[in-house]
Structure formats: C-alpha cells, structure tokens
C-alpha positions in Angstrom: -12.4 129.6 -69.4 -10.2 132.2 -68.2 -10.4 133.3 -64.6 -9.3 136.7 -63.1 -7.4 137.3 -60.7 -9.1 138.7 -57.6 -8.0 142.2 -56.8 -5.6 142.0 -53.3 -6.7 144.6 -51.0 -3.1 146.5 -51.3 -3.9 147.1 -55.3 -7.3 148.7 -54.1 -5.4 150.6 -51.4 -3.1 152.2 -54.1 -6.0 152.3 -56.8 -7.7 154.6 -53.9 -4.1 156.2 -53.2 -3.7 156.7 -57.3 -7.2 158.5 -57.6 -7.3 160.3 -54.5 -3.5 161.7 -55.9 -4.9 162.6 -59.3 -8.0 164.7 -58.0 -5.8 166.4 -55.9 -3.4 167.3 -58.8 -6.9 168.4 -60.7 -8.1 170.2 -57.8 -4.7 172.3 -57.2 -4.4 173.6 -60.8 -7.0 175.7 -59.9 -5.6 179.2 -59.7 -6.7 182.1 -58.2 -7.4 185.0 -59.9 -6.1 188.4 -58.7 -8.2 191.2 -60.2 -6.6 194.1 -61.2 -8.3 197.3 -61.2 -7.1 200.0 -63.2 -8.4 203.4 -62.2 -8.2 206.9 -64.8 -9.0 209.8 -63.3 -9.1 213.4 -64.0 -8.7 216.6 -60.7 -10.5 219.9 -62.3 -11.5 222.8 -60.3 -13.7 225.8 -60.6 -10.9 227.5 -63.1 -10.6 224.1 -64.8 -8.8 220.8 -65.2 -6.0 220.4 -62.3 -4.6 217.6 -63.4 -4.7 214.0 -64.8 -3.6 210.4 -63.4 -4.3 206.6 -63.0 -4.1 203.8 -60.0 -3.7 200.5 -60.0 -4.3 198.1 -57.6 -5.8 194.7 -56.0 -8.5 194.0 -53.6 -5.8 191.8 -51.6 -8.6 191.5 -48.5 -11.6 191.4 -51.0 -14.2 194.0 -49.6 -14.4 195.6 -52.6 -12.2 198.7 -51.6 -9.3 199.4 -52.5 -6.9 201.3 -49.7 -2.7 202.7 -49.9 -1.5 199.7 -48.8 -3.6 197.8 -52.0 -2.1 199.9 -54.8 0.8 198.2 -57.3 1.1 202.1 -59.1 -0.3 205.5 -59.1 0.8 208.0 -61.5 -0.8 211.3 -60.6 0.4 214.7 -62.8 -0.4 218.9 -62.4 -0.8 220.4 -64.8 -0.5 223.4 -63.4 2.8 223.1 -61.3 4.2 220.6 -63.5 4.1 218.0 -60.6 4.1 214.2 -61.1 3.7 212.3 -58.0 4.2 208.4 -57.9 3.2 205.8 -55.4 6.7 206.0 -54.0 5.9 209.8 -52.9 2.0 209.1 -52.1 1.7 209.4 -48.2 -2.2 209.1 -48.2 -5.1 207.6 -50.3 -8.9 208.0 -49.8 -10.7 204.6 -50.7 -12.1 203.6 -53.9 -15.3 201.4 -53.7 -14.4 198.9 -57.0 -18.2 197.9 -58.1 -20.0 201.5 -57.1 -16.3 203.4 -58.6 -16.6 206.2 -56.4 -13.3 207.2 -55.0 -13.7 208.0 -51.5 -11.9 211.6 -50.1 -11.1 210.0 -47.0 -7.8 209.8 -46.5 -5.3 212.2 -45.1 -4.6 215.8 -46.0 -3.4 219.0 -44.6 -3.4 218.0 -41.5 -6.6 216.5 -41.3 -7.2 212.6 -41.0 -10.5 212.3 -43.7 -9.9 214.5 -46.2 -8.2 214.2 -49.3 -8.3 211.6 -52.5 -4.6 211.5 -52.2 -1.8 213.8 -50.9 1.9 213.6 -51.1 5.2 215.3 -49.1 3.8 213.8 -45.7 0.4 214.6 -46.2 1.3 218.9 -46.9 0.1 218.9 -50.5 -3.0 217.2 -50.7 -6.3 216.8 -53.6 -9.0 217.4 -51.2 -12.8 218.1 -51.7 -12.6 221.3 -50.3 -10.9 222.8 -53.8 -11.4 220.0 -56.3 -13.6 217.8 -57.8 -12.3 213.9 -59.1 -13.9 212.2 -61.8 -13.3 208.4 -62.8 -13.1 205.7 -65.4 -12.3 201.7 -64.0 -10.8 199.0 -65.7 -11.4 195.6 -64.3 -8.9 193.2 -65.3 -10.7 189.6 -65.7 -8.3 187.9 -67.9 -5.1 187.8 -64.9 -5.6 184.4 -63.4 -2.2 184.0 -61.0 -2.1 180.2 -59.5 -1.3 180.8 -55.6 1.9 179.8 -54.5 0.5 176.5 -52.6 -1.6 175.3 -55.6 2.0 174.5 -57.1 3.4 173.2 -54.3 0.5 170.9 -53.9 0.7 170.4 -57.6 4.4 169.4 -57.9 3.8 166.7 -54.2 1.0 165.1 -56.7 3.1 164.6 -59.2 6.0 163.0 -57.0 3.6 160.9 -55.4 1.9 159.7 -58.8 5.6 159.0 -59.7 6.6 157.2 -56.7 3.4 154.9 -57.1 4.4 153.9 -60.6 7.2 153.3 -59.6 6.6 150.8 -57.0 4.0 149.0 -58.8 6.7 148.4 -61.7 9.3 146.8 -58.9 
C-alpha cells in the first residue's frame, strides 16, 4: 500500500502564500481604462461659419465634464482671420458635459468670468454666446485601456515573490 505523506503546516503556509501571490498577480493586470474623448466642432455666426476645430481630452476626475486643465489638444482655426489657436495659447475653456455633449459657454472671456466656449491671448479674444453659435460631434474612445502605474508595480512584486517561493522550495 502506498501511504502519503501528510502535508507539514509550512507547505500549506506557502501553498496559501503561492495562491494568495497568483491572484494578486491576476488581480493587478487589470488596467484601467482612460477614455478619451474626441470633440469636432464647428463656430458659425449669423453671416456664417466662423470657424472649425477639435478637443481632446480625459475625464481625469470622472464627473463626466471635461474642464482646461483635462484637455491633451485643442486645435481651434478662423476662417475668417486666418487664426489657429492651440492648447498651448488657450487661456480659458467652458465645460463640455461628455454623455449629454453640450459644451458649456462658461468659461472666461472678455473680461467676464462665464462667458465664452474658449478664448485665447489672456482671455481678450474670446468664442462667446453673445456673437456665435458652437455645434458638436464626440468621439468616445473605448478601445484605450492604459494599466495604472501601480498595477505593474504590483505586478512585477508578484512575480518576484512567485520566484523567490520556487526558489526556496527547490533548496
């Protein structure tokens, strides 16, 4: 007959100490996905169309807004003046509500705190509502899945300590 050998409490504890290290390596490639929203829209006025541009940013707080300090680009270009304005010149940005995509004219502009969609050159050249009208088309981005910084840390200690355990049941 062939007897087993009865498992020694230190093999459970590192049996426990194996598992416990492999879920957590399951669990931390989990990533996090940062939504990009892409935003085209179109300035016309009474006369006609103003000008053209797109924003892009991510709902870093996740209220659903997007604010300035959320935007990775804006490209904004009259037609009329032959102005291009980047979000290097932007000094203010209404908000734009992601799921209802209205953007909001409440940021700053000619002098006035909630005014403007955006405005440029310190806030003196503004799109405002009181001459212009903004239309616009969003692109969600669903597909950008970014693992967090501390998922691969985590990830990489699971690994060392799956290592070091294999190791130390070989000796």
């Amino acid at each position: 007959m062939l007897k087993m050998a009865k498992p020694t409490k230190s093999k459970g504890k590192y049996m426990k100490l194996i598992t416990s290290t492999i879920a957590a390596l399951i669990l931390s490639t989990a990533s996090l996905t940062a939504n990009a929203t892409t935003v085209s829209f179109t300035v016309n006025t009474e006369s006609g169309q103003w000008g053209t541009g797109i924003f892009s940013g991510s709902d870093a707080n996740s209220d659903g807004i997007l604010s300035l300090n959320e935007l990775i680009a804006f490209d904004g270009s009259n037609n009329i003046e032959a102005e291009t304005v980047t979000l290097a010149g932007l000094s203010g940005f209404g908000t734009f509500n992601i799921a209802g995509n209205k953007w909001n004219s409440d940021g700053p502009g000619w002098g006035e705190l909630d005014f403007a969609w955006f405005s440029w050159n310190g806030d003196q050249n503004s799109v405002n509502n009181s001459w212009s009208k903004v239309s616009t088309i969003i692109t969600i981005d669903q597909n950008n899945s970014v693992p967090e910084p501390g998922t691969l840390a985590l990830a990489g200690l699971g690994l060392a300590m799956a290592a070091s355990m294999r190791r130390r049941k070989a000796v």
